[in-house]
C-alpha positions as CSV (number, residue, x, y, z in Angstrom):
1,X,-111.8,-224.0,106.6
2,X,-115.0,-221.9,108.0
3,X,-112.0,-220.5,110.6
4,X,-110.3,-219.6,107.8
5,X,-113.0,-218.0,106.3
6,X,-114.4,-216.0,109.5
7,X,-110.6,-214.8,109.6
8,X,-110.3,-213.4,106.1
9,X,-113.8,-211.9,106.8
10,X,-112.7,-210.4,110.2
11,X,-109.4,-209.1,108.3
12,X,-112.0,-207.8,105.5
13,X,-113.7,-205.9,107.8
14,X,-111.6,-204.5,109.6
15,X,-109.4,-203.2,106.5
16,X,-113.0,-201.4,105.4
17,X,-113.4,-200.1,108.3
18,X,-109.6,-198.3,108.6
19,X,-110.5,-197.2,104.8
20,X,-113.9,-195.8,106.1
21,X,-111.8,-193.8,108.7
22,X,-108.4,-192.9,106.5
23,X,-109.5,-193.4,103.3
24,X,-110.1,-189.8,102.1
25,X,-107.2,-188.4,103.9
26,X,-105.2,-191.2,102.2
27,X,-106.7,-189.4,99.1
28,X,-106.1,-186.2,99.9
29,X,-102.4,-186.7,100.1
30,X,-102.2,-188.8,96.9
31,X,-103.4,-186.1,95.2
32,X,-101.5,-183.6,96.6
33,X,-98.6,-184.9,95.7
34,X,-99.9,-185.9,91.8
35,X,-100.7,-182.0,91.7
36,X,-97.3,-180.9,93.4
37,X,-95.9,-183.6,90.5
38,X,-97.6,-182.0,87.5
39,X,-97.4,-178.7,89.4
40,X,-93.7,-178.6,89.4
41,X,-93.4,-179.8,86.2
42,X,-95.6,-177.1,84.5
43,X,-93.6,-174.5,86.4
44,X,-90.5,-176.1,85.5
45,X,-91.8,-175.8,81.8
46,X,-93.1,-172.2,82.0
47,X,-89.3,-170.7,83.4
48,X,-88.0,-173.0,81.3
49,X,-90.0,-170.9,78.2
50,X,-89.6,-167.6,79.9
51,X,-85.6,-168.4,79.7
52,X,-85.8,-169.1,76.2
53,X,-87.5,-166.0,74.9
54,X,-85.8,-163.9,77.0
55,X,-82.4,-165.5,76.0
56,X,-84.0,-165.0,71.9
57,X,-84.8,-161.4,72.7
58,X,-80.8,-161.0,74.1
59,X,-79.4,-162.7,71.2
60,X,-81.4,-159.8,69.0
61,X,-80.8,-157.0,70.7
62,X,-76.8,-158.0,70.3
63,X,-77.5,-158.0,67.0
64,X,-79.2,-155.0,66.3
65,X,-76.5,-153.0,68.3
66,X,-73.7,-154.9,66.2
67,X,-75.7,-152.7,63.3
68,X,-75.5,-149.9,65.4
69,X,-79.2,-149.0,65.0
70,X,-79.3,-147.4,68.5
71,X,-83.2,-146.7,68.1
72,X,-84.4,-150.6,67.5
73,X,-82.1,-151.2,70.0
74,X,-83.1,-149.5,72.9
75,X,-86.7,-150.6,71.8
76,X,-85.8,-154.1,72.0
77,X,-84.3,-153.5,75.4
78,X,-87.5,-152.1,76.8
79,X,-89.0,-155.2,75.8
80,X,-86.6,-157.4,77.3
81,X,-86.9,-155.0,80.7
82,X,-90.7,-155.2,80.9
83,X,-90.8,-158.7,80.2
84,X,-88.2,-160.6,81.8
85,X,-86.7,-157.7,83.9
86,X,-85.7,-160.3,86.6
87,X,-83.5,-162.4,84.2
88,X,-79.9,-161.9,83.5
89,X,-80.4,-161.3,79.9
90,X,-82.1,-158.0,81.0
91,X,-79.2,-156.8,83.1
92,X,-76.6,-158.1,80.1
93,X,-78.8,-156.3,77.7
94,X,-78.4,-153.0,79.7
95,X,-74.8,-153.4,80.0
96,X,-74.3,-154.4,76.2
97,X,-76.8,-151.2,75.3
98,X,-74.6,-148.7,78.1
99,X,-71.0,-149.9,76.4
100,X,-72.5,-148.9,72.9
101,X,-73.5,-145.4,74.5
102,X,-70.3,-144.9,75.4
103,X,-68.8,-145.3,72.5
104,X,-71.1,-143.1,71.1
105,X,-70.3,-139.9,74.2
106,X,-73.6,-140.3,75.1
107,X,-72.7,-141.1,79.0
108,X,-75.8,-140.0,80.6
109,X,-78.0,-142.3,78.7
110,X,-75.1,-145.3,79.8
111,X,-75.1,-144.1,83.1
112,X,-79.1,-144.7,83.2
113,X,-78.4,-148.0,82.0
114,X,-75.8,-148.9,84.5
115,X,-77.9,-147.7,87.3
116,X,-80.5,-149.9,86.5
117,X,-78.5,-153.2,86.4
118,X,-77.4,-152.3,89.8
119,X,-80.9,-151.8,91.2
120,X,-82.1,-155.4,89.7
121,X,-79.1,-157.6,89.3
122,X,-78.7,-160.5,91.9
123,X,-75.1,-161.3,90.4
124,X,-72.4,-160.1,92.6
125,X,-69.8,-160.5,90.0
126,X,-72.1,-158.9,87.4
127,X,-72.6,-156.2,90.0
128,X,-69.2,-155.4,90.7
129,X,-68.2,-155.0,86.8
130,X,-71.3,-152.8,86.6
131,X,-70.1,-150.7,89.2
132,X,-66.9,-150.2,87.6
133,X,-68.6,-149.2,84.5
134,X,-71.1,-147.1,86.3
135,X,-67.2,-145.1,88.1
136,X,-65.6,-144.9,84.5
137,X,-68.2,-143.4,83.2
138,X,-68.6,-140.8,86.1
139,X,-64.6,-140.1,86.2
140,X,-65.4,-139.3,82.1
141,X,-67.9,-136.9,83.3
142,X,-65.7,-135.5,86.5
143,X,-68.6,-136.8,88.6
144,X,-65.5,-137.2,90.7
145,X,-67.5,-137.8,94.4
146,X,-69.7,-139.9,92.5
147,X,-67.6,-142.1,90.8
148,X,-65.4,-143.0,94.6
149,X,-69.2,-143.3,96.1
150,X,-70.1,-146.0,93.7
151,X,-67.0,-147.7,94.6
152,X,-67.9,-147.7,97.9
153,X,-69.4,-151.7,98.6
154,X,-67.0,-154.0,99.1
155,X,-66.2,-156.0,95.7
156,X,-65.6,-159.9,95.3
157,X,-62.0,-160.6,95.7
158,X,-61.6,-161.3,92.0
159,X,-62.3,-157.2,91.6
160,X,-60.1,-156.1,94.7
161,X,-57.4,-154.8,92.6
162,X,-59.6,-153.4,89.9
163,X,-61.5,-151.6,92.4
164,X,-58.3,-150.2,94.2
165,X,-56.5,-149.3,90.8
166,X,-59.9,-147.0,89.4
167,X,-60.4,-144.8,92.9
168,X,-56.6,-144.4,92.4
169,X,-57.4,-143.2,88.8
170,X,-60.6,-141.4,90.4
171,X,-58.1,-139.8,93.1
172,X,-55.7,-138.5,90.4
173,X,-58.0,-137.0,88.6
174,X,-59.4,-135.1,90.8
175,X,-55.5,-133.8,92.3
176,X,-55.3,-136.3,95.1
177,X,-52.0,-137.8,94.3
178,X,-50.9,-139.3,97.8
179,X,-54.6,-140.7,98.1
180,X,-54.2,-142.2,94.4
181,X,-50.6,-143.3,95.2
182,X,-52.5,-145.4,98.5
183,X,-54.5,-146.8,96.4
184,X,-52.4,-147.7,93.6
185,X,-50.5,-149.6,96.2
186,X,-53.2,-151.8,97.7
187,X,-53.9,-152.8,94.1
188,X,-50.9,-153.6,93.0
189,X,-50.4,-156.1,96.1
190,X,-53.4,-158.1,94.7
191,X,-52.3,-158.8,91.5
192,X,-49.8,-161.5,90.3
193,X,-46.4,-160.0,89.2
194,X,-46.5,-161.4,85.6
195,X,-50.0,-160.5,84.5
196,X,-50.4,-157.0,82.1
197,X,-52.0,-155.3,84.7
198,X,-49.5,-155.3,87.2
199,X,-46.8,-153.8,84.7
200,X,-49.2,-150.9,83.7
201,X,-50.4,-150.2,87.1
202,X,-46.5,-149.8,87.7
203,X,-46.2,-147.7,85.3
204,X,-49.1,-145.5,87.1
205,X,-47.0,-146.1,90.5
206,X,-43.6,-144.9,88.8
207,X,-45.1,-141.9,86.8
208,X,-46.5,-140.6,90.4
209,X,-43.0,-141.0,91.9
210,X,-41.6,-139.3,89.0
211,X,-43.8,-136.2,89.7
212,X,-42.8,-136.0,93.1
């Protein structure tokens, strides 16, 4: 038994002394990885809040434009862009304020708001519908250059043909038929031969031949 014991002491020892030598690294890492826990989870919870009240500012900024009160609006949108300007209720706000503005002819103040999605946006998809926007709104004003400049970056293939079709509208516009007629062409390859869009591009296509 007193083997025993001397063992069990031996073993005693030795794990004190391997404590004495790791123990406070051992610590160091536990607790690293409690904070990194409880870290994560506060950050977690903080975007989590900032999502939330941005997404509650959104929602009332939609409604205050359904009212048409342009004033509270574009306050509530200066808000939402100081605040959570990196969220995509900022950029949806901008583009929900800019299509109001156009309705109302007021196409510089759109175009402001267009310009700035595009500058803090992320989304390619949201980008691309901006930029088609941003060119409609330029062809309104004959900001002809302009408009074909800002379809210049290469779309996502869902907005291939909807790219193509509005520089053909942008090139008819401004008198370049054969260049709009290109254009019309390339587009109306991309879409599927049953869909609305393809029967009223054709109707572009056929009313350029006409005027031949």
């Amino acid at each position: 038994m007193a083997a025993y014991d001397l063992q069990e002491q031996e073993q005693i020892d030795n794990i004190k002394a391997l404590w004495k030598q790791w123990g406070p690294l051992v610590m160091t890492v536990l607790l690293a990885a409690v904070l990194g826990i409880v870290g994560s989870k506060v950050w977690s919870s903080y975007k989590l809040g900032r999502a939330e009240a941005a997404s509650a500012q959104y929602v009332l900024l939609e409604k205050t434009l359904q009212t048409e009160d342009l004033a509270n609006a574009q306050k509530q949108l200066a808000v939402l862009k100081a605040e959570y300007a990196g969220s995509p209720y900022a950029s949806r706000g901008a583009l929900l304020l800019a299509r109001t503005l156009v309705t109302k002819k007021d196409l510089k103040a759109a175009q402001e708001q267009l310009q700035w999605v595009l500058q803090q946006s992320k989304e390619d998809d949201l980008k691309d519908l901006t930029r088609m926007r941003l060119a409609a709104v330029q062809l309104d004003q004959k900001q002809y250059a302009e408009a074909l400049k800002t379809l210049e970056a290469k779309p996502i293939e869902a907005f291939v043909a909807s790219f193509a079709e509005l520089k053909g509208d942008i090139m008819l516009a401004s008198g370049k038929t054969a260049d709009a007629a290109k254009a019309y062409e390339i587009a109306i390859n991309k879409i599927d031969k049953e869909s609305p869009q393809y029967r009223f591009l054709q109707l572009k296509v056929d009313a350029l031949e006409a005027a031949k």
